[in-house]
C-alpha positions in Angstrom: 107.5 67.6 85.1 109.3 67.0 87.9 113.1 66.9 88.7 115.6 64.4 88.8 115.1 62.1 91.8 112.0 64.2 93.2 113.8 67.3 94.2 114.7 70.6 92.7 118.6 71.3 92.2 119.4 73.4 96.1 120.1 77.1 95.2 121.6 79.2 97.8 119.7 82.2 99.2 122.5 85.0 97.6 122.4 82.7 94.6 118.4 83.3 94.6 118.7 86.9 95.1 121.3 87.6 92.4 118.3 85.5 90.1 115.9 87.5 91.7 117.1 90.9 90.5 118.3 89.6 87.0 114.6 88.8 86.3 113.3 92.2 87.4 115.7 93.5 85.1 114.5 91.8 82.1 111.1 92.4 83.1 111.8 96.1 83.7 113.4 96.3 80.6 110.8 95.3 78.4 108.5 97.8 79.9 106.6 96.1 83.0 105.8 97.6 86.2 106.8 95.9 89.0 106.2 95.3 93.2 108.7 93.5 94.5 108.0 92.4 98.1 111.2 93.8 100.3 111.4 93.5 103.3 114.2 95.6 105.9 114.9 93.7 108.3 113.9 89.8 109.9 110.0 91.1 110.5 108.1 90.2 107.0 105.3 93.0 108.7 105.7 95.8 111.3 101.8 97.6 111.0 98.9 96.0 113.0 97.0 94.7 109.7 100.4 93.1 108.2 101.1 91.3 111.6 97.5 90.3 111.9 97.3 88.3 108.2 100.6 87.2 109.0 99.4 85.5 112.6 96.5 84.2 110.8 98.0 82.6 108.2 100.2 81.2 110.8 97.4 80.4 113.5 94.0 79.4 111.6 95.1 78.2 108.1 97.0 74.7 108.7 99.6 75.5 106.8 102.8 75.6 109.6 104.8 73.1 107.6 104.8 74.6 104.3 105.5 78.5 105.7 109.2 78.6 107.1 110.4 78.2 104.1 107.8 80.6 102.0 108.4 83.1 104.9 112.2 83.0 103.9 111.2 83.1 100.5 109.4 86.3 101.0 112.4 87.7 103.7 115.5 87.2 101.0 114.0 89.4 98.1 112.5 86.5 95.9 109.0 87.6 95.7 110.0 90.1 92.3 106.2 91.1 91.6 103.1 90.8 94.0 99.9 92.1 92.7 97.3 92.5 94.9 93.4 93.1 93.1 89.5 92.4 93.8 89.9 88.2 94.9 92.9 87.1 93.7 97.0 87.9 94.2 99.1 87.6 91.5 103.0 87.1 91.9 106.4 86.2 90.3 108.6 84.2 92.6 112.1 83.6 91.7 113.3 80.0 93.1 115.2 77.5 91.1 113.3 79.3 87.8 110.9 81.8 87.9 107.7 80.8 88.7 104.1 82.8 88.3 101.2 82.3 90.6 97.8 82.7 91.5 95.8 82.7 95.1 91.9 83.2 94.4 90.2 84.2 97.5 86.4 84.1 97.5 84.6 87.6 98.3 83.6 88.1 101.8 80.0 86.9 102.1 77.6 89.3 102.4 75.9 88.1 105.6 79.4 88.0 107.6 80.2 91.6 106.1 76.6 93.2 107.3 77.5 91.4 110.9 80.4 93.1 110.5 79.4 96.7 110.0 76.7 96.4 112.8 79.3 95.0 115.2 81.2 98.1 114.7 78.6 100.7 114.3 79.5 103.9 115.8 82.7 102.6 117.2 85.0 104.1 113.9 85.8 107.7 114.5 87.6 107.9 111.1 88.6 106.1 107.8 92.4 106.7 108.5 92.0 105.1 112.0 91.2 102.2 110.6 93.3 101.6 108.3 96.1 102.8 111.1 94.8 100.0 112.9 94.1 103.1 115.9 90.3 101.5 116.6 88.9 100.3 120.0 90.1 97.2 120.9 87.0 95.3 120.4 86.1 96.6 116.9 89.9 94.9 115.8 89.7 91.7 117.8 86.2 91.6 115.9 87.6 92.6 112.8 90.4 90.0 112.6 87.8 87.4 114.8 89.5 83.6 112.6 86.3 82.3 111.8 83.8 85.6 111.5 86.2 88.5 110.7 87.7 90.2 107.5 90.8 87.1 107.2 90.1 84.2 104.9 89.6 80.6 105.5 91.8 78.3 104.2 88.5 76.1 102.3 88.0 80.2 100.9 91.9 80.1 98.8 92.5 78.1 95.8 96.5 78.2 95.0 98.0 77.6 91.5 101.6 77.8 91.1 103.9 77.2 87.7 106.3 75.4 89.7 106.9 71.5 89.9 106.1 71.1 92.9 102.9 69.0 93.7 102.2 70.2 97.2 98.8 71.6 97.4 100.9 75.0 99.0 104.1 75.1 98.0 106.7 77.4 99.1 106.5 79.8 96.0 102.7 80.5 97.1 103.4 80.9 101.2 106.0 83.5 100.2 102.9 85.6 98.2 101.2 85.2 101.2 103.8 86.6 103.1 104.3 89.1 100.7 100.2 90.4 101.4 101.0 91.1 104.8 104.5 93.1 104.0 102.1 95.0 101.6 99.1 95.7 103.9 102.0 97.5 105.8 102.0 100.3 103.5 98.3 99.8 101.8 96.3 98.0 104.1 92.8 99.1 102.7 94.0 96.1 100.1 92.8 94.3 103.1 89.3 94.9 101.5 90.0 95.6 98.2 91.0 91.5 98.1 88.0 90.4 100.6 85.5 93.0 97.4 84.1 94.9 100.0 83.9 98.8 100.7 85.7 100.1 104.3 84.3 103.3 103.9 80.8 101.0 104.9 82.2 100.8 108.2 82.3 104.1 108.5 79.1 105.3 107.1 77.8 103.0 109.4 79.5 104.4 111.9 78.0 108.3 111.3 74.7 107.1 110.9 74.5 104.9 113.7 72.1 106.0 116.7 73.5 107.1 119.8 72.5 104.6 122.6 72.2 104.5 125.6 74.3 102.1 128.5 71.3 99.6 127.9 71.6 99.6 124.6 68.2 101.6 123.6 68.6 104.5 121.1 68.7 108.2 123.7 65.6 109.5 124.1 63.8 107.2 122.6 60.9 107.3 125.3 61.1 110.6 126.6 59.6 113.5 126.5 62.5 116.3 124.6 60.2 119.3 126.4 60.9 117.3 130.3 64.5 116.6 129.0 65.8 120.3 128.1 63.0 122.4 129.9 61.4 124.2 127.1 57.4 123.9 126.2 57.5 122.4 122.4 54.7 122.3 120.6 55.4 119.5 117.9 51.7 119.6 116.8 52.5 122.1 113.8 55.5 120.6 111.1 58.3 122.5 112.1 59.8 124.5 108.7 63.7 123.6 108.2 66.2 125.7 106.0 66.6 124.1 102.2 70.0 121.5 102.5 72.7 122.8 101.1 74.6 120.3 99.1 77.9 119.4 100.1 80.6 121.4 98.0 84.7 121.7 98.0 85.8 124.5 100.7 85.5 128.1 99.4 88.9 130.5 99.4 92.0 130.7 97.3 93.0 128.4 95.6 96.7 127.0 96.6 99.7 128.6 94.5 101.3 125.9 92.4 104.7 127.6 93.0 104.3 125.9 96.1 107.0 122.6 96.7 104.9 119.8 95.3 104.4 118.3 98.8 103.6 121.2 100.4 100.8 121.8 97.4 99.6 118.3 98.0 98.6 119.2 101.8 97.5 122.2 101.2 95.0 120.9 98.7 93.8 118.0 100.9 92.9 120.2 103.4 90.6 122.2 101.4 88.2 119.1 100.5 85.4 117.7 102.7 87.2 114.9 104.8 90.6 116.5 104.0 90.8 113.4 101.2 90.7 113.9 97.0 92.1 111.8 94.2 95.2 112.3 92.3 93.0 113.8 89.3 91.5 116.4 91.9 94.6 117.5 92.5 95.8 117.5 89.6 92.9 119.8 88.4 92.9 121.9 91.5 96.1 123.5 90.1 95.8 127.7 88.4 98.4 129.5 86.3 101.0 128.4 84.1 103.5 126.7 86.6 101.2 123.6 87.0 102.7 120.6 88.3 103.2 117.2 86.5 100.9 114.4 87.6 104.5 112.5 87.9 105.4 114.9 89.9 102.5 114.7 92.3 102.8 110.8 92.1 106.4 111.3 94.1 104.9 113.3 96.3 102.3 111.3 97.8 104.8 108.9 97.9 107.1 110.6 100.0 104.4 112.0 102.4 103.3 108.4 103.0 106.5 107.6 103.5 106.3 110.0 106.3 103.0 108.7 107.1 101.9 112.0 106.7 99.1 110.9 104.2 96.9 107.9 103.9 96.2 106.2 100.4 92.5 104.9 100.3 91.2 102.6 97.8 87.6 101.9 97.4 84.9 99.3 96.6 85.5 100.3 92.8 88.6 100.6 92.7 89.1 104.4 93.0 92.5 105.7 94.6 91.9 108.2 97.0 94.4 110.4 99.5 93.8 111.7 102.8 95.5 113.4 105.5 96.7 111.3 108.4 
């Protein structure tokens, strides 16, 4: 139902805050986790991936006259809870009431996505790069291309707000949308966690890509390895290669857990392949009596991505992963 006359009651922005935090208390109170969207200062997103959903939505999306006032929405602390999973965002908004919402976003098609990963082949160095946004230039212009890159289209969101409002986009839903890129800040492999698709696939296409030459043709593919290095092979017989060895942890002591939790944590990313390992590796990792609480771990990762010491990975399934920056 609407409101009286066609328009909700105005409610100033303190007067939104002060509701704001009342309702996280409540909700806090009876047990649920939140993610409130909280911003510092005027910027909504400082990182490369926050800025670039934030210019698309702004640039590609038609929706400039219904995101000022989401965008203030999402600056003054009303966005209480913003939930960001495989396709869809889900989020409490405080406004007039509080209001729950839904954006759907359609999975990245498969065809754009294998364009994608050979665009980029051999061009991404690292999985923490990426994420960083520290790629060639041309790999994140392709990346974050309007039409062809990893950002949705507007025909590819569906919106469904609790709110009276009958706007196709109303202001409760641009502030969620704000609220993604304040959050790809921080976590911006949910970048592909929303669009269901794997980033370490950019990678792995990366590492098995050929190396090329300047024309484009795979190295050596032509000639003659003997004429190239100046030795006399004889590749008529098979040549006999050692057994593989299968990829195992690092060997060597183990860390000390009377080490600060921190310090523990990057010791024990260091000794994985990739210098990455889930909280349970860690957690297992641990000898002796003085083992530390997975709580306890929790804070730490915190505070070392806080320091941007440590990158927090998330993979097609789901699977949370930390790696050294």
């Amino acid at each position: 139902m609407g409101w009286f006359g066609g328009y909700a009651p105005y409610v100033s922005v303190a007067q939104r805050r002060r509701n704001a935090e009342q309702q996280a208390h409540k909700l806090a109170k009876t047990g649920r986790i939140l993610a409130p969207v909280q911003p510092t200062g005027r910027a909504i997103a400082t990182t490369f991936w926050g800025k670039a959903w934030c210019d698309h939505l702004e640039n590609h999306c038609d929706y400039a006259n219904r995101l000022p006032r989401g965008r203030t929405y999402a600056r003054n602390g009303s966005v209480i809870d913003l939930q960001v999973r495989a396709g869809e965002v889900l989020a409490l908004v405080s406004g007039s009431s509080m209001y729950t919402l839904t954006v759907q976003i359609e999975r990245l098609p498969a065809d754009r996505w294998a364009e994608l990963a050979k665009d980029c082949s051999g061009r991404i160095e690292s999985l923490v790069e990426l994420l960083q946004g520290r790629v060639d230039k041309g790999v994140l212009q392709r990346l974050c291309d309007p039409t062809g890159g990893m950002f949705p289209l507007a025909k590819q969101m569906t919106f469904h707000c609790s709110c009276p409002d009958s706007a196709y986009l109303c202001k409760h839903v641009a502030a969620a949308l704000y609220g993604v890129g304040h959050r790809l800040d921080t976590q911006p492999e949910l970048l592909f966690t929303l669009r269901q698709v794997d980033q370490r696939e950019l990678v792995r296409h990366a590492a098995t890509a050929p190396f090329a030459t300047d024309s484009g043709a795979p190295a050596f593919a032509d000639a003659d390895l003997g004429d190239v290095f100046g030795l006399d092979i004889d590749l008529s017989e098979p040549i006999a290669l050692p057994p593989a060895v299968p990829a195992t942890r690092r060997s060597g002591p183990k860390p000390v857990s009377k080490k600060s939790p921190s310090a523990y944590v990057l010791a024990v990313l260091g000794e994985f392949p990739e210098n990455e390992c889930s909280v349970e590796d860690l957690f297992d990792w641990q000898t002796g009596s003085k083992r530390h609480a997975r709580e306890v771990l929790h804070q730490a990762l915190t505070t070392l991505l806080e320091e941007r010491r440590v990158a927090r990975v998330v993979d097609g399934h789901g699977t949370e992963f930390w790696a050294i920056s």
